[in-house]
N, C-alpha and C positions, 0 to 999 in steps of 0.2 A: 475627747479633746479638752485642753486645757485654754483658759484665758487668762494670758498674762498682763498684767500692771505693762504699760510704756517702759518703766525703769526698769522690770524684770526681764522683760524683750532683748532692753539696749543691752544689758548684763549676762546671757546668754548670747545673744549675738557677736558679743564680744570676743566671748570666750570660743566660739566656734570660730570666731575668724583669725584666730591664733592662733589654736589648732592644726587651722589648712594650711598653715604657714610654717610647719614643724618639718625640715627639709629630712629626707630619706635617711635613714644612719643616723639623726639625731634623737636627742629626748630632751623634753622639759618638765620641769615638777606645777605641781598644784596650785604652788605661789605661796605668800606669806600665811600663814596658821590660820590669818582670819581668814582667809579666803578661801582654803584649800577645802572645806567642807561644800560652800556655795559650787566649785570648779568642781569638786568631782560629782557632787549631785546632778550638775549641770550634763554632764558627762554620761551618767548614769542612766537619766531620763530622758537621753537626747531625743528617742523616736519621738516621744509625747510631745514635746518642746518643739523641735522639727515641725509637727505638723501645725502649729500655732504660725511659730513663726513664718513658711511656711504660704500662709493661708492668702487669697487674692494672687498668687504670683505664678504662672505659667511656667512648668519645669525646663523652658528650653529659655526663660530670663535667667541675666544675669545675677541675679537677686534671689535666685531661690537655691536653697542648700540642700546639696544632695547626702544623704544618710550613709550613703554607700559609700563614699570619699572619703570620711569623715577618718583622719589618720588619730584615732582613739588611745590608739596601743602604746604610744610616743610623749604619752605624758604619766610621769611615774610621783611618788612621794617626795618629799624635799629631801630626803633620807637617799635618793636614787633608787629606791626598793619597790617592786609592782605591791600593789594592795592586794592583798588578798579576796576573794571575792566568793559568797556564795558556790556560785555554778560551776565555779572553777577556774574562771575565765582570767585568772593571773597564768596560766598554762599557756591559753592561747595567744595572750598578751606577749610573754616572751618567747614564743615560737614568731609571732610574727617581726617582734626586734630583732629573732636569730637571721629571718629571710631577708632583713636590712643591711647583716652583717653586723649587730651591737651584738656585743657579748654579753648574757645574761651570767652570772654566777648559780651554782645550786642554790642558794640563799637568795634568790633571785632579785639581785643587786647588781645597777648598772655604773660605770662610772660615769660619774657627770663633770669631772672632769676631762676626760677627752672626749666623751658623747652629747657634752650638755649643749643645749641652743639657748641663748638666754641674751639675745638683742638689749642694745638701748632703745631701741625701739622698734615700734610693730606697726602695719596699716593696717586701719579699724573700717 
């Protein structure tokens, strides 16, 4: 288990609760260049992060995040394109946008033009 800084918390939790909020058939990217490394680390390590966050709070509160919800797959590069990944898991990424109905390309590019979700704003 990891212990996060206050700021690292609120910065993660952020970004998870923006996440849950990525409607079915859409995608959103990474965010601005600086961020896009913190977003998808964040993304990356969520089980570890999850249990941090997490910790003190009863799985049937409102306040605890579930891992298994967690719509991962829906947020892609600022390019529209899955990262590539180790294990493979840009595979699984765009099988699960195909079961959304988002068209992936063989080059595995989504348009974010008509798929993109990108609010003025978001509930934190």
């Amino acid at each position: 288990m990891v212990n996060l800084t206050d700021e690292s918390r609120a910065f993660h939790y952020g970004v998870y609760s923006i996440v849950y909020q990525i409607p079915p058939g859409k995608v959103t990217t990474y965010g601005k260049p600086g961020n896009a490394r913190q977003v998808g680390s964040s993304l990356k390590h969520c089980s570890v992060i999850f249990q941090d966050l997490n910790r003190g709070y009863d799985p049937n509160e409102e306040e605890y995040l579930n891992i298994a919800s967690l719509p991962w797959w829906r947020v892609l590069s600022s390019s529209g394109k899955i990262s590539p990944r180790d294990n493979s898991g840009q595979y699984l990424q765009a099988d699960r946008l195909r079961e959304e109905n988002v068209p992936v390309s063989p080059a595995h590019l989504v348009d974010l033009e008509e798929y993109g979700w990108f609010p003025e704003e978001v509930d934190l």
